[in-house]
TIPADREN-897719 format. One record per residue (C-alpha): x, y, z; residue in three letters; residue number from 0. Coordinates in pm, 1 decimal. Example, Ala and Ser with C-alpha at 12.3 -4.5 7.8 and 13.67 -1.06 7.14 Angstrom:
<recs>
[rec [1230.0, -450.0, 780.0], ALA, 0],
[rec [1367.0, -106.0, 714.0], SER, 1],
</recs>
This chain:
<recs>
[rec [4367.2, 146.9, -1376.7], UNK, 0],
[rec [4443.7, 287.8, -1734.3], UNK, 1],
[rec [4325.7, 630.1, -1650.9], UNK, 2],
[rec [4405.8, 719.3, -1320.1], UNK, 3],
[rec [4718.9, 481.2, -1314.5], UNK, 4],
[rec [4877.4, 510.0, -1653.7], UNK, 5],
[rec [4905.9, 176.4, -1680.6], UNK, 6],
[rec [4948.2, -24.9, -1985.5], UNK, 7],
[rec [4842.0, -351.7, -2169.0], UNK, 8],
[rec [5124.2, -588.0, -2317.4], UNK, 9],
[rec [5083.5, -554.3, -2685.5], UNK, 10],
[rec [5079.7, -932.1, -2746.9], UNK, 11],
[rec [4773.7, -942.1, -2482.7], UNK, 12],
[rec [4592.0, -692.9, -2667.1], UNK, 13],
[rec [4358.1, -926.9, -2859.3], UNK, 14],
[rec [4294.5, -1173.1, -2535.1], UNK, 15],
[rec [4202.0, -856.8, -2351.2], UNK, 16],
[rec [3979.0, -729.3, -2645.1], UNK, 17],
[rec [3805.6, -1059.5, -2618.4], UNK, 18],
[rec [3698.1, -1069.0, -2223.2], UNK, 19],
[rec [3344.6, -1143.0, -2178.5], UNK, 20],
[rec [3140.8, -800.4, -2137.3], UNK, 21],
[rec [2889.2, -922.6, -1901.9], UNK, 22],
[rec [3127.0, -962.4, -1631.4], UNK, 23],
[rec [3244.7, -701.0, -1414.7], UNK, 24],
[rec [3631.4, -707.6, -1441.6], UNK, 25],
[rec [3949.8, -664.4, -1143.1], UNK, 26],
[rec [4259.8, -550.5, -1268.9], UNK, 27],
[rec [4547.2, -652.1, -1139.3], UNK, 28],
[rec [4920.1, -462.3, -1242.3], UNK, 29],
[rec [5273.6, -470.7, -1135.0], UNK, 30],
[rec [5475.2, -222.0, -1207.3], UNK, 31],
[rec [5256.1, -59.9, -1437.2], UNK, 32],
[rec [5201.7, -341.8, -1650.4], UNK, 33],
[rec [4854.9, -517.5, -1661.8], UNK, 34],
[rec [4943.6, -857.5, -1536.0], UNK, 35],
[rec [4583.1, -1028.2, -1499.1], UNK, 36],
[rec [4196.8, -970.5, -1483.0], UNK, 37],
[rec [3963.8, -1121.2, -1273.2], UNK, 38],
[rec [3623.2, -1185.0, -1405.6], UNK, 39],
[rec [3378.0, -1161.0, -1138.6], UNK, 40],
[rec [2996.5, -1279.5, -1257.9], UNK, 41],
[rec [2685.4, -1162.7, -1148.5], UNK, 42],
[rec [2443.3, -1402.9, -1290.9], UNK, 43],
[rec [2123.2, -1267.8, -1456.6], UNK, 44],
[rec [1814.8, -1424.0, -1343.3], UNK, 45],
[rec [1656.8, -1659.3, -1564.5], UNK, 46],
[rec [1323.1, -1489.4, -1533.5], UNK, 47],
[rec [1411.9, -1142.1, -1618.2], UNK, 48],
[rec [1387.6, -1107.5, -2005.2], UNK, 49],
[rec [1054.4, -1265.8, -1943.8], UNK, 50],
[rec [921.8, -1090.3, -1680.3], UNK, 51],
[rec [1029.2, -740.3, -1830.7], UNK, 52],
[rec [870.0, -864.3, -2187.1], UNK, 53],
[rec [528.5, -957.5, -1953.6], UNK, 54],
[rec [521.9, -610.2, -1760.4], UNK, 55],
[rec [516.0, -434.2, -2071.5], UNK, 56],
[rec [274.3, -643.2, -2220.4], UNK, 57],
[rec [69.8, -568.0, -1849.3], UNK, 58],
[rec [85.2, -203.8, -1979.5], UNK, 59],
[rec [399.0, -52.3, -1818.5], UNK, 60],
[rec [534.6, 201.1, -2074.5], UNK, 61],
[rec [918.2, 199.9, -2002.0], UNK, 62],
[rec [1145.7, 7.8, -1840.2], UNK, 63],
[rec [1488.4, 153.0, -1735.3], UNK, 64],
[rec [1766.8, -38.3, -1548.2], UNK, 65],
[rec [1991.1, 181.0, -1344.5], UNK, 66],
[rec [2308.4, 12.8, -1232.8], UNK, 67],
[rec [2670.1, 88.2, -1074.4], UNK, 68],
[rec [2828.7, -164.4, -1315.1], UNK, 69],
[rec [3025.0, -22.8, -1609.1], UNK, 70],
[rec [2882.9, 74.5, -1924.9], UNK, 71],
[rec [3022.7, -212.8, -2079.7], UNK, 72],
[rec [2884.1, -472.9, -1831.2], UNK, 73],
[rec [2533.3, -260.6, -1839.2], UNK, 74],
[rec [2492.9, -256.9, -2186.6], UNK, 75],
[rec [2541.3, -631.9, -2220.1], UNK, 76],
[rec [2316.4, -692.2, -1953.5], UNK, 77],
[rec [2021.0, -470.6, -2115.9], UNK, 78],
[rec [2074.6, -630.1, -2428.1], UNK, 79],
[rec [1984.6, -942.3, -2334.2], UNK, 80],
[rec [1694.5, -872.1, -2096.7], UNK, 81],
[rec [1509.8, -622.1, -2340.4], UNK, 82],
[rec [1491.7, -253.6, -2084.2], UNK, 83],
[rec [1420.8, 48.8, -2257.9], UNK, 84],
[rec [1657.8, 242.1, -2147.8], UNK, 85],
[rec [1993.2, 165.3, -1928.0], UNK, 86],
[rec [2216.2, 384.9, -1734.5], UNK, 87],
[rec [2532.3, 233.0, -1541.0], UNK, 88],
[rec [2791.1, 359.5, -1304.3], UNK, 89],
[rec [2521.8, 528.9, -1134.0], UNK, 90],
[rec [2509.6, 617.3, -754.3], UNK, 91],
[rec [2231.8, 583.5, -500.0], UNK, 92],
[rec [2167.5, 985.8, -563.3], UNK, 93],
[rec [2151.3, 966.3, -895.4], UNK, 94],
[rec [1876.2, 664.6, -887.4], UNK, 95],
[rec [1646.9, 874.2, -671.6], UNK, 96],
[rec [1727.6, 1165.8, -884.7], UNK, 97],
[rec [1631.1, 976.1, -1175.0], UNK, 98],
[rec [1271.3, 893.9, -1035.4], UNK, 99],
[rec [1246.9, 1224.6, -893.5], UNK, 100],
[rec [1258.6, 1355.3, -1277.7], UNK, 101],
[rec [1030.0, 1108.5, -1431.6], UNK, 102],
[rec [748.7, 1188.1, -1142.9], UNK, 103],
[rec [773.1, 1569.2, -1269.5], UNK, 104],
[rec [684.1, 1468.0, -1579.7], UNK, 105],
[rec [363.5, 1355.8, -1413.9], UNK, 106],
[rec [499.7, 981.9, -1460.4], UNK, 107],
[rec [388.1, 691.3, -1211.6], UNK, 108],
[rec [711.5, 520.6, -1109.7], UNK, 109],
[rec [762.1, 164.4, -943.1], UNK, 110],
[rec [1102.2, 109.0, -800.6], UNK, 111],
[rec [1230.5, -246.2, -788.5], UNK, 112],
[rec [1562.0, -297.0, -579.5], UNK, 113],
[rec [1742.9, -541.4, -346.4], UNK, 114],
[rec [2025.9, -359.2, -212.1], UNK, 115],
[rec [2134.0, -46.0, 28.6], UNK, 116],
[rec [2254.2, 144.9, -294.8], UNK, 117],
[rec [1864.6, 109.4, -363.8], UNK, 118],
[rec [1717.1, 230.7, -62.5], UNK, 119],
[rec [1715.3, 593.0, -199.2], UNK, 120],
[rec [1506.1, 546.5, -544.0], UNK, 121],
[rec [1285.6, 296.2, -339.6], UNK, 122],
[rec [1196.8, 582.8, -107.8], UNK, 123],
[rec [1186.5, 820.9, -379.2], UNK, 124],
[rec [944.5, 611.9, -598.2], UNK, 125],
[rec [554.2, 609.5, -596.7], UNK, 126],
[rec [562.7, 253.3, -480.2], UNK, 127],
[rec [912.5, 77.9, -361.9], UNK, 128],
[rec [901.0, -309.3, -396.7], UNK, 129],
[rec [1216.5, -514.5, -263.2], UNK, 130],
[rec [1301.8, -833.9, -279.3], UNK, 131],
[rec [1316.9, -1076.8, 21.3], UNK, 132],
[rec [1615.2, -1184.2, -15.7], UNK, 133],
[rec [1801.1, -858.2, -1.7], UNK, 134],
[rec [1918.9, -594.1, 224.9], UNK, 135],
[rec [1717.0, -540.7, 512.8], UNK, 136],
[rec [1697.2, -136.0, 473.5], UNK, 137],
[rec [1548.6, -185.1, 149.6], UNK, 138],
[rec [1237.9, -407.0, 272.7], UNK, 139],
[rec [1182.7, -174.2, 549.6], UNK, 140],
[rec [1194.7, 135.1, 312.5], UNK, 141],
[rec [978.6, -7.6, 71.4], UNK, 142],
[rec [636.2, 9.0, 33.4], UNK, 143],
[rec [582.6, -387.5, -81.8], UNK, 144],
[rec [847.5, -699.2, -12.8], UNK, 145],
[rec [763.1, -987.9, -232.3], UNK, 146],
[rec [781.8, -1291.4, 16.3], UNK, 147],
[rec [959.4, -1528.3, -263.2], UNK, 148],
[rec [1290.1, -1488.8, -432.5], UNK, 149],
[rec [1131.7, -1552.1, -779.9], UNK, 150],
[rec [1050.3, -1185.9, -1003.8], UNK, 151],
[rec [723.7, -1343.4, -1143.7], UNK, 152],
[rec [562.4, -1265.8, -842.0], UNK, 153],
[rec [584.4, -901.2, -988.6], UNK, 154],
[rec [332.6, -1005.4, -1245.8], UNK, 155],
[rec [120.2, -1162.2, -985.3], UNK, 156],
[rec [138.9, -855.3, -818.9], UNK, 157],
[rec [28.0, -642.6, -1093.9], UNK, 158],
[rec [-247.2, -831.8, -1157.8], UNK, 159],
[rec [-390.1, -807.0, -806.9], UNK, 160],
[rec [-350.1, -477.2, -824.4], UNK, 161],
[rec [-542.7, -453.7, -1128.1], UNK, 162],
[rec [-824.7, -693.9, -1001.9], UNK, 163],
[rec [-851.8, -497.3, -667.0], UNK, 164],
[rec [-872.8, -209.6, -893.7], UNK, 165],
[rec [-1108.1, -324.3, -1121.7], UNK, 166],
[rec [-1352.8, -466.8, -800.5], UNK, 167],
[rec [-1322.7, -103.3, -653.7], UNK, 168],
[rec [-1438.6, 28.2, -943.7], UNK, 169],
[rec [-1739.1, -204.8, -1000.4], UNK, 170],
[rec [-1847.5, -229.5, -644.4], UNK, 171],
[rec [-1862.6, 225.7, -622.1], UNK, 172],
[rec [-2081.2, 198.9, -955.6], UNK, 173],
[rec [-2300.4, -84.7, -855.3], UNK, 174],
[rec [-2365.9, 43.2, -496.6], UNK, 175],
[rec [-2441.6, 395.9, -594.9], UNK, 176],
[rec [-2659.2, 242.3, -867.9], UNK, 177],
[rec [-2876.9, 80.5, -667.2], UNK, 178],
[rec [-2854.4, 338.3, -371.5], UNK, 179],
[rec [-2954.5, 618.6, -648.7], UNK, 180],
[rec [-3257.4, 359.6, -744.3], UNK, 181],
[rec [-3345.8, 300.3, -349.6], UNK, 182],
[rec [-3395.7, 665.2, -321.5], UNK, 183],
[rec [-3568.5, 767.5, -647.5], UNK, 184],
[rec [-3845.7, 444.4, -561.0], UNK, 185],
[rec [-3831.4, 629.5, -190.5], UNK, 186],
[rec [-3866.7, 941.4, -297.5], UNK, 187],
[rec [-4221.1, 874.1, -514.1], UNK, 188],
[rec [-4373.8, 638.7, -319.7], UNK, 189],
[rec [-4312.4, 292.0, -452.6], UNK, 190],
[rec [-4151.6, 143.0, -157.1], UNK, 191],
[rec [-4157.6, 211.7, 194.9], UNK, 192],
[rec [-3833.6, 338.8, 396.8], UNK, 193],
[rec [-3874.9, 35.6, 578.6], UNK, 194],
[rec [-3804.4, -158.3, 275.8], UNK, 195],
[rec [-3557.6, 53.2, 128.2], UNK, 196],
[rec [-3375.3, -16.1, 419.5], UNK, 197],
[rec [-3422.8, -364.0, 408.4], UNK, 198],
[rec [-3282.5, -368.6, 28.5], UNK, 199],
[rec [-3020.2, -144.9, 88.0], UNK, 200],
[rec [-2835.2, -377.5, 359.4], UNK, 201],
[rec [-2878.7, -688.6, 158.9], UNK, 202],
[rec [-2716.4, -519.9, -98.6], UNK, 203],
[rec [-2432.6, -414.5, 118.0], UNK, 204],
[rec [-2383.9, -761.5, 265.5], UNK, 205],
[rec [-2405.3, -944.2, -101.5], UNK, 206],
[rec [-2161.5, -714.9, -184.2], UNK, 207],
[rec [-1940.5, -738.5, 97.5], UNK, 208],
[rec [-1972.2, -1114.3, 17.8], UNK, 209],
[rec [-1852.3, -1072.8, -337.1], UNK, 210],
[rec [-1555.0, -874.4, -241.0], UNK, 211],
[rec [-1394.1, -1192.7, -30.4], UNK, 212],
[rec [-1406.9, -1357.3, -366.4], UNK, 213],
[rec [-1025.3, -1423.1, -477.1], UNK, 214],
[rec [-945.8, -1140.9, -698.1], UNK, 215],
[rec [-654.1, -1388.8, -865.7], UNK, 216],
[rec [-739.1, -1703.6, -1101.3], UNK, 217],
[rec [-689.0, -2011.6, -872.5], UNK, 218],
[rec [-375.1, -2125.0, -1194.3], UNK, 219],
[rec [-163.1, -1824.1, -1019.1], UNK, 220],
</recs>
């Protein structure tokens, strides 16, 4: 409008315009060169957010970065108040996956979270692409996860079953080749029979097997 256009604002709306809210995107409307009215569109923040990001980071994610086509001015209202590390606005859906692209060859992991087509790109592009349900349907079907409820807590749920299947994984390789490595040493010198070994050894695998349908979330989640 001002740059492209040459258009102007009325000196005695200078201070009104000054004063427009920064979190809103903004539609300018001129005639005749003259900036006759802006239109204040919002695109409310969800409540969650400053609370989820503050969680994730207390989870152990390292940076946060919200990449956004909004201006600068709308972007860097919006990252002040939810508490990202970093912010980049008027972006395109090249430069997103661009973006990831460079923070994987700095031997980064990256997790993508979008909801729109302008998304589908970096979701792709990421090492794991989550969407929301409740947005475009080329993002869930490029992603790699699509949270069923329209609520971003359910990324913390989510990041703690991936660290409890994690953490299970881990436990149930060292216990069974524990006990395998025990099974074979007793084998090997004579204190128990094959039969037997065999015997403990699928016990073990069924107990275990057992323990693993155990629900890897508290029941409070």
């Amino acid at each position: 409008m001002f740059e492209d256009e040459h258009c102007y604002i009325p000196e005695d709306k200078r201070g009104l315009f000054d004063s427009l809210p920064k979190e809103y995107s903004h539609l300018y409307l001129a005639i005749e060169g003259k900036l006759a009215a802006v239109i204040c569109i919002e695109d409310p923040l969800r409540e969650e957010a400053a609370d989820v990001i503050a969680s994730l980071k207390k989870a152990g994610l390292t940076k946060v970065v919200m990449m956004t086509g909004d201006s600068e001015r709308t972007a860097a209202a919006i990252a002040k108040r939810v508490g990202v590390d970093e912010y980049y606005s008027e972006v395109l859906p090249e430069d997103k996956a661009a973006f990831i692209e460079k923070e994987r060859a700095k031997g980064r992991k990256v997790i993508m979270i979008g909801d729109g087509i302008n998304d589908s790109p970096a979701l792709s592009a990421a090492d794991v692409g989550i969407a929301i349900s409740d947005g475009a349907e080329i993002a869930r079907e490029i992603a790699d996860i699509t949270i069923g409820a329209d609520d971003l807590y359910q990324i913390l749920t989510l990041k703690s079953l991936s660290d409890g299947l994690m953490k299970r994984i881990s436990g149930n390789y060292r216990l069974i080749v524990s006990f395998n490595s025990l099974l074979i040493a007793l084998g090997v010198f004579g204190v128990i029979q094959p039969t037997t070994s065999a015997l403990f050894h699928n016990t073990s695998t069924l107990l275990i097997g057992l323990r693993s349908m155990q629900n890897l979330l508290p029941e409070h989640i």
